[in-house]
C-alpha positions in Angstrom: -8.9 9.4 -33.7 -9.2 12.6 -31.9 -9.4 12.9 -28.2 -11.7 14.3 -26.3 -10.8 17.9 -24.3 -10.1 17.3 -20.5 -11.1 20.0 -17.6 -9.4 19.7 -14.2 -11.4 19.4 -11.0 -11.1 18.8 -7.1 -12.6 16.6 -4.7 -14.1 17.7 -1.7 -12.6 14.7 0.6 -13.3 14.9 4.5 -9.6 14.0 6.3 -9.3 14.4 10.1 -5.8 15.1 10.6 -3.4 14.8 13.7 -1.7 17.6 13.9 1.0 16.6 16.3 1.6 12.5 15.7 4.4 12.6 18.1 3.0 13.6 21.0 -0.2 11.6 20.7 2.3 8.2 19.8 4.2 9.1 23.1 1.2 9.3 25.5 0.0 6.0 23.5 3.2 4.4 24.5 2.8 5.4 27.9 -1.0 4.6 28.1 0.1 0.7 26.4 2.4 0.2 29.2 5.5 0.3 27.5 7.5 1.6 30.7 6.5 -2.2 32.3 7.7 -3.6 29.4 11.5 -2.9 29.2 14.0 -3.2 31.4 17.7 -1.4 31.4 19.6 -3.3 28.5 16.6 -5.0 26.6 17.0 -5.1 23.1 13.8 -4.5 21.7 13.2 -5.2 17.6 11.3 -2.4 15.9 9.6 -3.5 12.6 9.9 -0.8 9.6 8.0 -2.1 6.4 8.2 -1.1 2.6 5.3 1.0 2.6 5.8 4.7 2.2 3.8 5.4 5.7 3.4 9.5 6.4 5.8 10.7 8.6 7.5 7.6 9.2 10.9 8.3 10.1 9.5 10.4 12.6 7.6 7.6 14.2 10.0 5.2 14.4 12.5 8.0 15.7 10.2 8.8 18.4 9.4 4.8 19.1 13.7 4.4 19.3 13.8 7.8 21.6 11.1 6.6 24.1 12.8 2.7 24.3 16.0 4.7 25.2 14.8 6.5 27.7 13.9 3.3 29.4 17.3 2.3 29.2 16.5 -0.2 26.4 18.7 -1.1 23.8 16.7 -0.6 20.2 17.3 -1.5 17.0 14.9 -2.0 13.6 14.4 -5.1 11.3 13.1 -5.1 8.1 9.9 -6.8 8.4 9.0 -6.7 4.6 8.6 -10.6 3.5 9.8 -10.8 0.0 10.3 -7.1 -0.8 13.8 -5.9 -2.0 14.2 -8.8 -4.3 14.0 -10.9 -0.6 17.7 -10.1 0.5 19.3 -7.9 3.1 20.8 -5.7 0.9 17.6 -5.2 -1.2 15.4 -4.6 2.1 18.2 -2.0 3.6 17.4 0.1 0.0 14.3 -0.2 0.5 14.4 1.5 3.7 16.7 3.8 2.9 14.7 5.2 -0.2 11.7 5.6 2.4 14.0 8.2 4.3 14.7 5.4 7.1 18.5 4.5 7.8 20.5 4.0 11.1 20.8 7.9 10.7 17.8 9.1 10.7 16.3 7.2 13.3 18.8 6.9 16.2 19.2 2.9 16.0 21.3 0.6 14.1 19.1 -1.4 11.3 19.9 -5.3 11.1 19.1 -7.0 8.3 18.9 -10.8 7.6 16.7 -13.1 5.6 16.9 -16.4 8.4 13.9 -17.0 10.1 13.2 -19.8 12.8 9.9 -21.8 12.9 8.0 -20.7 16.0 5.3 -23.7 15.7 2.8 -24.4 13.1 -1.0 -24.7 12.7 -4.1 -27.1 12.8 -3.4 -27.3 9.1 0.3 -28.2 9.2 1.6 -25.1 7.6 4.8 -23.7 9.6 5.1 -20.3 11.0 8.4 -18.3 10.7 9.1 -15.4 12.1 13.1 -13.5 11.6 15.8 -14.8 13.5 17.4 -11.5 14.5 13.7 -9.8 16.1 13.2 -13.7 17.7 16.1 -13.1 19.3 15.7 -10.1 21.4 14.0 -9.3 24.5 11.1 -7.4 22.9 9.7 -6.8 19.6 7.4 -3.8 18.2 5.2 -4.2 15.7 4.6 -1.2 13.4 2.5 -0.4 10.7 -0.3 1.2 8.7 -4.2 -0.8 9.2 -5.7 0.1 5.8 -8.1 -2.1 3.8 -5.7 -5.0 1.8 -5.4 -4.9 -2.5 -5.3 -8.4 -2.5 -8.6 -9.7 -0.2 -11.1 -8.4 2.2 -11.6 -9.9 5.8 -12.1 -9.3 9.2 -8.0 -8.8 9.5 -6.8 -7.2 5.9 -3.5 -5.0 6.1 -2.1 -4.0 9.5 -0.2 -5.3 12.6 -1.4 -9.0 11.8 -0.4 -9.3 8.8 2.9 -7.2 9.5 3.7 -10.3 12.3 2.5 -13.2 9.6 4.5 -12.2 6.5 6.6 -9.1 7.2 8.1 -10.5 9.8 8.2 -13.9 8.1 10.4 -12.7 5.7 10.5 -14.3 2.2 10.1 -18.0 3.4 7.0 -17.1 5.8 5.2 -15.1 3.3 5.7 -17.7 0.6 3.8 -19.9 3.1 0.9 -17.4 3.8 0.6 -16.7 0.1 0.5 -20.4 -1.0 -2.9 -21.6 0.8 -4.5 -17.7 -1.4 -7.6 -17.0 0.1 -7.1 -19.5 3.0 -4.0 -18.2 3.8 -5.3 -14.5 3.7 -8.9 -15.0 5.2 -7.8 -17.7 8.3 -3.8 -18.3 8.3 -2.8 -14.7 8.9 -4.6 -13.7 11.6 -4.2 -17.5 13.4 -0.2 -17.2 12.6 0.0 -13.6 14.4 -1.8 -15.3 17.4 1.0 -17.9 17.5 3.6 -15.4 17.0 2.3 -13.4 19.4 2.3 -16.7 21.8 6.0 -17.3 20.8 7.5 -14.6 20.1 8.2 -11.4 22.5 5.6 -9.2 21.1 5.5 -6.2 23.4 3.1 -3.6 21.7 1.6 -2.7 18.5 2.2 0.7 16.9 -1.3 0.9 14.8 -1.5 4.0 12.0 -4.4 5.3 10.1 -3.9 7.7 7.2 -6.2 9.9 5.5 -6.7 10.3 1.9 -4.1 12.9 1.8 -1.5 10.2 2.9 -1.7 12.4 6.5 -1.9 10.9 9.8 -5.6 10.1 11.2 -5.3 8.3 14.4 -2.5 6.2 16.2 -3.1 3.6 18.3 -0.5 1.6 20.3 -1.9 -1.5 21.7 -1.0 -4.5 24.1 -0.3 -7.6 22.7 -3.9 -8.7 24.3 -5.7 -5.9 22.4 -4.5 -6.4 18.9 -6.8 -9.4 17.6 -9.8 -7.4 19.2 -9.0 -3.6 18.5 -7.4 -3.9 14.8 -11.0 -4.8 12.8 -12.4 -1.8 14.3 -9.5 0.1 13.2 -9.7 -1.3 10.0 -13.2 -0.2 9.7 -12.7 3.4 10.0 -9.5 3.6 8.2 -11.7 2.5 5.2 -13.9 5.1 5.7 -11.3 7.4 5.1 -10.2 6.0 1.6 -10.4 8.4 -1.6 -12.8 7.0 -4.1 -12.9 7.7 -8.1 -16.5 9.9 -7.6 -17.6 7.8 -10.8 -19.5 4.8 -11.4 -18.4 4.1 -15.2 -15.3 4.9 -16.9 -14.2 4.2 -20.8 -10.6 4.7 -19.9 -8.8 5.4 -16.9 -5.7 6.9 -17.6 -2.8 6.1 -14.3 0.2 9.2 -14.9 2.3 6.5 -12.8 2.3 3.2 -10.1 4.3 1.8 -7.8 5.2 -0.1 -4.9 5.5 2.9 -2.5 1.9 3.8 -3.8 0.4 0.6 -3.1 1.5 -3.0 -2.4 0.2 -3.9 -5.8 1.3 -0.9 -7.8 -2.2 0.6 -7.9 -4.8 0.3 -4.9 -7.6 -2.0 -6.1 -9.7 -0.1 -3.6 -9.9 1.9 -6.2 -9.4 0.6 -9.5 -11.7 -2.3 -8.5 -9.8 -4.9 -10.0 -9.6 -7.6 -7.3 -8.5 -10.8 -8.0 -9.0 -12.7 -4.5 -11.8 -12.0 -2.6 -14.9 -13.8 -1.0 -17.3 -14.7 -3.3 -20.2 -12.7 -3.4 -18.1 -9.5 -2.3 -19.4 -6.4 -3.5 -17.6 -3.2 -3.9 -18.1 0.5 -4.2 -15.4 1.3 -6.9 -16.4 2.4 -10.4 -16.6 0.2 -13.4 -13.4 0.8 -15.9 -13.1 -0.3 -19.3 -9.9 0.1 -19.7 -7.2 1.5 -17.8 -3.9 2.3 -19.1 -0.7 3.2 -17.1 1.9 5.3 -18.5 4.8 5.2 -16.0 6.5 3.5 -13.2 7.6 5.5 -10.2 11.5 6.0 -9.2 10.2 4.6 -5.3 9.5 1.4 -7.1 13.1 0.6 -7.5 11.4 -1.3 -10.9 9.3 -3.7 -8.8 6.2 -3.4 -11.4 4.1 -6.0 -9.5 0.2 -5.2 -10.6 1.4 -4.2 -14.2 -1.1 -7.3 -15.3 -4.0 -5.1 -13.8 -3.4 -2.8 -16.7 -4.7 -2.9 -19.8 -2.5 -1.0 -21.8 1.1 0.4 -20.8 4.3 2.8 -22.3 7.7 1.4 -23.4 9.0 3.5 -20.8 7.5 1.7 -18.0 7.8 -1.6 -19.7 11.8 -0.3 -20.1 12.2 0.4 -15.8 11.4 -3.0 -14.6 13.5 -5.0 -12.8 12.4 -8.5 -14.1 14.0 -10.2 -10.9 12.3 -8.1 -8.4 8.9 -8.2 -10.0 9.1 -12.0 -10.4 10.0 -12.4 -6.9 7.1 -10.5 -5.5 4.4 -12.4 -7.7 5.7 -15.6 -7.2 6.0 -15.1 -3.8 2.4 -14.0 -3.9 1.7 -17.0 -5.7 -0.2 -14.7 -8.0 1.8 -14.6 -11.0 -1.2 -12.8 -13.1 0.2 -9.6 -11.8 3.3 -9.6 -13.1 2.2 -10.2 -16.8 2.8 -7.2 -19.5 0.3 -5.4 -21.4 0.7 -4.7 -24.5 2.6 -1.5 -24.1 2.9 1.3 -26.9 5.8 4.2 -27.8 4.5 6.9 -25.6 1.5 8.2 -23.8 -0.3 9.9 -26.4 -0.4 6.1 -28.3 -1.2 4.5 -25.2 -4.0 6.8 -24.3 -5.4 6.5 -27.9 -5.0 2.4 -28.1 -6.8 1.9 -24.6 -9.5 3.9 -26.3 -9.8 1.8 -30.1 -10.1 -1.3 -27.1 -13.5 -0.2 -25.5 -15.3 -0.9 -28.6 -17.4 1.4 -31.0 -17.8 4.7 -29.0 -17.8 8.1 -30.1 -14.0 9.2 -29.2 -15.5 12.8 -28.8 -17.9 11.4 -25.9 -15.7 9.0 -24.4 -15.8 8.9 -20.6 -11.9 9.3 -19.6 -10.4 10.1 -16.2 -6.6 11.0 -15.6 -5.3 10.7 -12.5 -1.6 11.0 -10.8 -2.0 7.9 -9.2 -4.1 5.5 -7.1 -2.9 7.4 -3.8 -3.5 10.5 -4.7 -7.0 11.2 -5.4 -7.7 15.1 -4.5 -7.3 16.5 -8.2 -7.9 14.7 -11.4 -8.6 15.4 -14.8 -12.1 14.6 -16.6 -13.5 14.7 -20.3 -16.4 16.3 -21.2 -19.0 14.2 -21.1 -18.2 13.7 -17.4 -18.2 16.9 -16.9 -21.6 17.0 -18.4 -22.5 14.5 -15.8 -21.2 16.5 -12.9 -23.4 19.1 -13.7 -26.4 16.8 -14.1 -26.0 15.3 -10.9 -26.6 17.5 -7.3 -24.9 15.2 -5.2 -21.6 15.2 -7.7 -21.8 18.8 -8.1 -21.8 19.2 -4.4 -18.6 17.0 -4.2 -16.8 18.5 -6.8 -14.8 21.9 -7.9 -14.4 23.0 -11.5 -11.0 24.2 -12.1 -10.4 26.1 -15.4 -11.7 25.6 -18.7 -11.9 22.3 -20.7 -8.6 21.9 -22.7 -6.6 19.5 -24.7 -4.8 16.9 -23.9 -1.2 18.6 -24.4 1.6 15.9 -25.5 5.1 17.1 -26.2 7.3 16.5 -29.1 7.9 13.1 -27.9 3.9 12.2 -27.8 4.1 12.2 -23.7 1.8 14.0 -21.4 2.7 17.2 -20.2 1.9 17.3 -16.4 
């Protein structure tokens, strides 16, 4: 079977940018009344999570600087649920591989896995949130509001959910994740209200990317404003997602995944393959065949959760995953479907060529293939030639996209991997 020749090509993606995140987080402080909030010797909790957030040292440096200045006392906790195999240890390398240690942001990091029950709600289930943050005299919620992998809602990924299960630790998240849909449609946003009822939340720190993983907008908000202000975040920070510009793919072809590229190893925003989410739900993402995944990124630490939403895989992924740290994650998820392993070939070149024998009797020649880096990075990719074909065909794609080079082959090297 041969394969078909690729061309590369750009997408023309619109991405307001801050140019000076900051400044504009400092005047948000101020503008959120943080001043009011701490008094000479508080200790105030900062939340860092396991994503890899842009600029995120910075922001938590800046968030430590500004607390100080107050006279406050500030320190982070990992507020991660079940990530980093669920133990201190694991959730201090976690941070640490994200750039973010004691070091780097001015504050000592404590690290524990205890968690107290704050209350519980109308359906029994008990809310935890970490001893250490419960503890102090104010707590700072940080993270990115993005649209979730897992389920779409009214409240998906942001400062909600960070209170819920990051700050839940393993145990709380466990709890979320059990009731699925229930859990992600109703119990997160209704445990954050309690938290925030329970705990000394003091202010959210709410961050919108772009499609080139850049800073869009920052938002700090009052404990008040964070129920009422995060859906309309939510809303444009999905309107800032990169999309696959197609509507039907033979094979997609993923040159790596991983946890520090999305929660579930590749964004199902834009693979499409969702596996909890309100019936009836429609999305805008492409239909795939096939997708095949040929590597697993060093960021992961081997945490290949969302290797079941591949069709085909490399014995060089398969050989970097850390069995314990996977497990943990799905089953904490309670979605062990997405730690299950593909049949997974030598190297990429058999990969690529067995995803293709598994969409049925097509002409290999015309096949409809797209490569890209990975789910986050969506700027450049690779297409065959009858998508190129396509492109041309179609005004509104042509419009979108740049041609860049020549169609060529697929170029493996001795050991039948890509060359990037």
């Amino acid at each position: 079977m041969s394969l078909p020749k690729m061309v590369k090509i750009r997408q023309k993606i619109c991405a307001p940018k801050i140019d000076d995140p900051t400044s504009i987080l400092r005047e948000e402080m101020r503008k959120a009344g943080l001043g009011e909030k701490i008094k000479p010797g508080s200790r105030i909790a900062i939340t860092a999570g396991s994503r890899g957030i842009a600029h995120i040292c910075e922001i938590l440096a800046t968030i430590v600087d500004e607390v100080k200045k107050l006279g406050g006392k500030p320190f982070l906790v990992p507020a991660m649920g079940s990530h980093g195999g669920a133990t201190p240890e694991g959730q201090i390398a976690v941070l640490k591989s994200l750039g973010v240690t004691s070091e780097s942001i001015g504050a000592p990091i404590y690290a524990s896995m205890e968690v107290e029950e704050v209350g519980r709600l109308d359906n029994g289930a008990p809310v935890y949130v970490d001893r250490i943050a419960l503890k102090s005299d104010g707590i700072i919620v940080v993270n990115r509001v993005k649209p979730h992998t897992d389920f779409k809602g009214r409240i998906e990924s942001g400062l909600m959910k960070m209170m819920a299960i990051g700050l839940g630790k393993q145990k709380g998240a466990e709890t979320i994740h059990k009731y699925q849909m229930e859990g992600y449609l109703k119990l997160i946003p209704e445990a954050a209200k309690l938290i925030m009822r329970k705990a000394p939340i003091i202010m959210g720190i709410a961050i919108l990317e772009n499609a080139y993983h850049e800073i869009a907008k920052i938002r700090a908000l009052k404990p008040e404003e964070i129920e009422g202000e995060e859906p309309r975040l939510l809303e444009e920070a999905k309107s800032l997602v990169a999309k696959i510009p197609f509507n039907e793919i033979d094979v997609l072809i993923v040159e790596e995944m991983g946890k520090n590229i999305s929660g579930v190893g590749m964004d199902t925003n834009v693979i499409g393959r969702f596996w909890a989410i309100p019936e009836g739900y429609k999305t805008d993402t492409p239909k795939i065949r096939r997708i095949v995944v040929l590597d697993l990124s060093e960021e992961s630490h081997g945490n290949a959760v969302g290797i079941g939403l591949a069709d085909i895989t490399t014995k060089r992924l398969v050989s970097k995953i850390d069995f314990e740290a996977t497990f943990m994650n799905c089953l904490t998820g309670t979605w062990p479907e997405l730690g299950k392993i593909p049949p997974f070939l030598p190297n990429d070149r058999d990969a690529i060529m067995m995803a293709l024998h598994c969409c049925g009797p097509i002409d290999p020649s015309r096949a409809r293939i797209v490569r890209i880096k990975n789910t986050l990075e969506l700027e450049h990719m690779w297409i065959s030639e009858s998508m190129l074909e396509a492109v041309k065909r179609d005004r509104d794609l042509s419009e979108r996209i740049e041609i860049l080079g020549e169609l060529e082959e697929m170029r493996f090297d001795i050991l039948g991997n890509l060359i990037r």
